[in-house]
C-alpha positions in Angstrom: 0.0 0.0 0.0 3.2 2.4 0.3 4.8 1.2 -2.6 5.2 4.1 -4.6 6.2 6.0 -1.6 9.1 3.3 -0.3 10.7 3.6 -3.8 10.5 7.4 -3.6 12.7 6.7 -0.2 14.5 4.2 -1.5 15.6 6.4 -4.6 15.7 10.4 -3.2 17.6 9.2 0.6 19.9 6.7 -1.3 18.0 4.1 1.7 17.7 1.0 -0.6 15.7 -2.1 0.7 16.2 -0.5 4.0 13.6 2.2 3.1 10.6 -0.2 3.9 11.9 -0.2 7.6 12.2 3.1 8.1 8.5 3.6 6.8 7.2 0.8 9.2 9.4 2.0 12.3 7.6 5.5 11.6 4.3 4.2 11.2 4.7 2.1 14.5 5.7 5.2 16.4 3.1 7.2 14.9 0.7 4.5 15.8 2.0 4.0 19.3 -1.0 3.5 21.7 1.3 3.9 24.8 2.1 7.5 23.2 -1.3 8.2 22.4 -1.5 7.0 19.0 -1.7 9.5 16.2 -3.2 12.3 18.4 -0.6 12.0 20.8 2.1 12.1 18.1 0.4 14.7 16.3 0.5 16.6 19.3 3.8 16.3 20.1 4.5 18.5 16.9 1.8 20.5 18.2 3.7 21.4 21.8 7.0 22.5 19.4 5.3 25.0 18.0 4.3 23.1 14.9 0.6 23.0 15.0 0.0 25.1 11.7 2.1 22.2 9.7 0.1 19.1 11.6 -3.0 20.3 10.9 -2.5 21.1 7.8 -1.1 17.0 7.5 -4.8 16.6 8.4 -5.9 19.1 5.9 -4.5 17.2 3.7 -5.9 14.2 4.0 -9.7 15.3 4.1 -9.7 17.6 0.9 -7.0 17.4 -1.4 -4.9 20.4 -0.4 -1.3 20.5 -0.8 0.3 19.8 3.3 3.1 22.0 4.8 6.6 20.8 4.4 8.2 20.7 7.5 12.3 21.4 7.7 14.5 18.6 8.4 16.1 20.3 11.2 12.2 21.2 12.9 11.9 17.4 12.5 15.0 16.9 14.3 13.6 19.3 17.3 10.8 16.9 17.6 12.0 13.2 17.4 15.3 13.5 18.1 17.5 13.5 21.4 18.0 10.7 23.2 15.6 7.5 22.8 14.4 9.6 20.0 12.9 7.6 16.9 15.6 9.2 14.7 18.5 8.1 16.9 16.4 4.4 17.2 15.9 4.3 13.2 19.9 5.4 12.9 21.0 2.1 15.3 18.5 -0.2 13.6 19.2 0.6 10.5 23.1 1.7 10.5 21.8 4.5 8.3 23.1 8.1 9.4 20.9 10.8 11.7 20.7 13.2 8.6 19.5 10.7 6.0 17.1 9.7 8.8 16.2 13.1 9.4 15.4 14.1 5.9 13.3 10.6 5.0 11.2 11.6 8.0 10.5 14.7 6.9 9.9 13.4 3.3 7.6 11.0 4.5 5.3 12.4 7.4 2.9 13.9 5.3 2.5 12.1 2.8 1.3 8.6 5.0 -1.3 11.1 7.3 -4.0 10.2 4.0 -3.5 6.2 5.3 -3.5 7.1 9.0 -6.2 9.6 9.1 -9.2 8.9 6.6 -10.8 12.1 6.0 -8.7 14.5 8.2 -10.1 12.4 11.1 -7.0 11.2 13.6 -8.8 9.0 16.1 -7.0 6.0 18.1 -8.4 3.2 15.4 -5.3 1.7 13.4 -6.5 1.0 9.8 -6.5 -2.8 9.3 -3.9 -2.3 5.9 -1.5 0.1 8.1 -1.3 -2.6 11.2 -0.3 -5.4 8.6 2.2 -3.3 6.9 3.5 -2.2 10.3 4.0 -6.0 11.3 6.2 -6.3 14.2 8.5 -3.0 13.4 7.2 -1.8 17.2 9.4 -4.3 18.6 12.6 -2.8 16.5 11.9 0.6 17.8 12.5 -1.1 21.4 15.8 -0.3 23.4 18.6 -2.3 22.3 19.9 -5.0 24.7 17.1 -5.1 26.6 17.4 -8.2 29.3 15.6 -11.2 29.2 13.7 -12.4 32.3 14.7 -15.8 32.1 17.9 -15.9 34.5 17.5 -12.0 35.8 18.0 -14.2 39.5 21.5 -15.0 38.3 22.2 -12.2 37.2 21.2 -10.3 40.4 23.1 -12.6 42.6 26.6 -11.6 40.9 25.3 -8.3 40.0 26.9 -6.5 43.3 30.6 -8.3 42.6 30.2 -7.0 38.8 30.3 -3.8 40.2 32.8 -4.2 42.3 35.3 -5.7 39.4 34.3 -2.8 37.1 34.6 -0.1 39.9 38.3 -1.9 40.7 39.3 -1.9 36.6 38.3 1.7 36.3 40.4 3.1 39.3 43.4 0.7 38.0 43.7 2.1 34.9 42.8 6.1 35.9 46.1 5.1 38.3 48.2 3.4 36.3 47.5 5.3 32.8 48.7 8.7 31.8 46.3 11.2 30.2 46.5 10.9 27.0 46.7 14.3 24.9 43.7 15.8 23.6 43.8 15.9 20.1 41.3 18.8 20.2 41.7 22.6 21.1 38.3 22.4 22.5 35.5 20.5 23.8 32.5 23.1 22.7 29.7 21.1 21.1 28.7 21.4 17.3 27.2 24.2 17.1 23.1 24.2 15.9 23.5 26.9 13.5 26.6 29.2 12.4 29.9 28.3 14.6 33.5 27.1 14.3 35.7 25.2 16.3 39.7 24.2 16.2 41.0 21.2 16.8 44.6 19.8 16.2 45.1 16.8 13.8 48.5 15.4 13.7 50.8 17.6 16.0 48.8 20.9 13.1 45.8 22.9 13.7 42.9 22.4 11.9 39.9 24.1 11.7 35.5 22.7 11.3 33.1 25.5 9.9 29.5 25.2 10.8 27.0 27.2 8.7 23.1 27.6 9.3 20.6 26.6 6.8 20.6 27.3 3.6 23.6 30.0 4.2 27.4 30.5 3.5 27.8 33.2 5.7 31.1 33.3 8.2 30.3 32.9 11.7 31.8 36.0 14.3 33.3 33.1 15.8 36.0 32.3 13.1 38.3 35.3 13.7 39.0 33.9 17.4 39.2 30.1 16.4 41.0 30.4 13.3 43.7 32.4 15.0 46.1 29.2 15.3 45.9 27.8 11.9 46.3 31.2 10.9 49.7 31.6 12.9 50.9 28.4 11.4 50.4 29.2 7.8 52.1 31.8 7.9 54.9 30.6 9.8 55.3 27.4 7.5 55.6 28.5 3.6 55.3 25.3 2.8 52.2 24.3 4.3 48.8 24.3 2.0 45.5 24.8 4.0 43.4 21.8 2.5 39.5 23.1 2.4 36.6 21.0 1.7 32.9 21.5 1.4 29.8 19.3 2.9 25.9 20.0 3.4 22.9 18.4 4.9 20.8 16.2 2.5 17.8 18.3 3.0 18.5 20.1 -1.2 18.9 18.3 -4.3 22.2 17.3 -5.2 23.0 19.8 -7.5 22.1 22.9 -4.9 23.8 20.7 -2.0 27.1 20.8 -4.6 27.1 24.1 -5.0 26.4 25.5 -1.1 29.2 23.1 -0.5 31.6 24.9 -2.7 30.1 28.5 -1.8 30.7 27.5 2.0 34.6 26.4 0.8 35.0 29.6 -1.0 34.0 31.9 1.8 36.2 30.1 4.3 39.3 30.8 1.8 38.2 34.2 1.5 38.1 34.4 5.0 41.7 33.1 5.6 43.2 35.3 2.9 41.7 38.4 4.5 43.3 37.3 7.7 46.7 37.1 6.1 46.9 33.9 5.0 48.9 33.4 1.0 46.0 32.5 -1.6 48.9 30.4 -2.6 48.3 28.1 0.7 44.7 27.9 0.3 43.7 24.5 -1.8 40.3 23.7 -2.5 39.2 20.1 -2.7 35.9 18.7 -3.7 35.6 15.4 -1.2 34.5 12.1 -2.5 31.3 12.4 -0.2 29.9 16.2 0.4 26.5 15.2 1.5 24.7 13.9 5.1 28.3 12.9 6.2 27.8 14.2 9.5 25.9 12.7 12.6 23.1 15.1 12.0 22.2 18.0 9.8 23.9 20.6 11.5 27.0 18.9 11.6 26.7 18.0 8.0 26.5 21.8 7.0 30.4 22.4 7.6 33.7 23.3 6.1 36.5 21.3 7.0 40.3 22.8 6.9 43.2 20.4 7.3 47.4 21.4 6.9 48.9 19.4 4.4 52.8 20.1 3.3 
């Protein structure tokens, strides 16, 4: 019944055979009765501020008109995190969180028409949606989840488990140096427009972040590009190696060319700090799209020395 629609996945998100999973994990957590069912997932959307796009989902359904797209990253806001269903599809799938992501957002509007007859989201579970969702439920369960069989063993040794692992971990904080951070910082990716430094092989390097859509230079790159900066100039014979990525949320032709945009405006940025346009290389990379663990960490610039 979503044929058409699971080779439209399979095709646009690259997903392959794995695109019928990732339509029947939805549908079971759209279907959820210990969530609410539809309302209650519907809702959810509803408490982020996305109301105007669900209802229009509903629209939809009942006469005909075209639904609201909702952004990949909104999508993101709403079901992922952790025990999300985008972190859950990414584990049982071994697909990434920004393919994920953008198949979600693909596909949440255009299964409401199964889901909700007429605009109508009630608790009933069409008879054709529950035997296409089979048993996905139980892969949108937490992974390694104990059996009860044996859970008395287990709670008899349980206490010297602890013991042994507690013993291990202070041995080796005692016994083991700290090894060197290969980083400059520990900030987190930023959501939007950022950068942070980092050190790759004894060099500095350097990760531009960039909000949607955009290839314009965070205020933060002055401050975290000073190192790589120092060291260029210091070392004539270094190149600074810059290469382009985006989310998957465009096609692949305007993902291709916010890559290189976003590449070009990071060597602009360096030459106006001083930096030769002779050491500033350009380098398309095999991969440019969803290569990050989600979508704002797939809209980046990546500089690396190389001599």
């Amino acid at each position: 019944m979503f044929d058409s629609l699971i080779a439209e996945l399979a095709t646009r998100f690259g997903l392959g055979d794995k695109a019928r999973d990732l339509l029947r994990m939805l549908l079971a957590a759209m279907t959820d009765a210990g969530r609410g069912g539809l309302i209650g997932f519907i809702e959810r959307f509803r408490r982020a501020g996305f109301g105007d796009v669900a209802q229009s989902w509903l629209s939809a359904s009942a006469d005909g008109t075209p639904p609201l797209a909702l952004d990949a990253v909104h999508v993101e806001q709403v079901l992922g995190g952790p025990g999300g269903l985008i972190g859950q599809i990414t584990h049982r799938l071994g697909l990434s969180a920004a393919t994920v992501t953008s198949a979600l957002a693909y596909a949440l509007p255009r299964v409401m028409d199964q889901l909700a007859p007429a605009g109508k989201a009630t608790g009933a579970v069409p008879s054709a949606v529950h035997a296409f969702i089979g048993n996905a439920a139980r892969m949108l369960e937490p992974a390694g989840a104990a059996p009860a069989s044996g859970g008395n063993r287990l709670m008899k040794w349980l206490p010297w488990l602890v013991i042994a692992v507690a013993c291990a971990f202070l041995f080796s904080h005692c016994t083991k140096p700290k090894p060197a951070d290969s980083t400059a910082n520990a900030a987190a990716i930023p959501v939007g427009a950022g950068a942070l430094s980092s050190m790759v092989d004894g060099q500095p390097a350097l990760k531009v972040y960039f909000d949607t859509g955009k290839a314009e230079i965070s205020t933060e790159f002055s401050d975290r590009s000073q190192a790589l900066v120092a060291y260029l100039k210091a070392h004539a014979d270094a190149k600074a190696v810059i290469s382009g990525y985006s989310d998957p949320t465009g096609s692949a032709a305007a993902n291709a060319q916010m890559s290189r945009l976003r590449a070009e405006a990071v060597a602009a940025a360096l030459q106006a700090a001083g930096v030769p346009a002779s050491s500033v290389v350009l380098e398309k990379p095999t991969d440019i799209t969803g290569t990050g663990d989600t979508l704002a960490e797939s809209r980046r610039v990546e500089v690396v020395v190389r001599k």
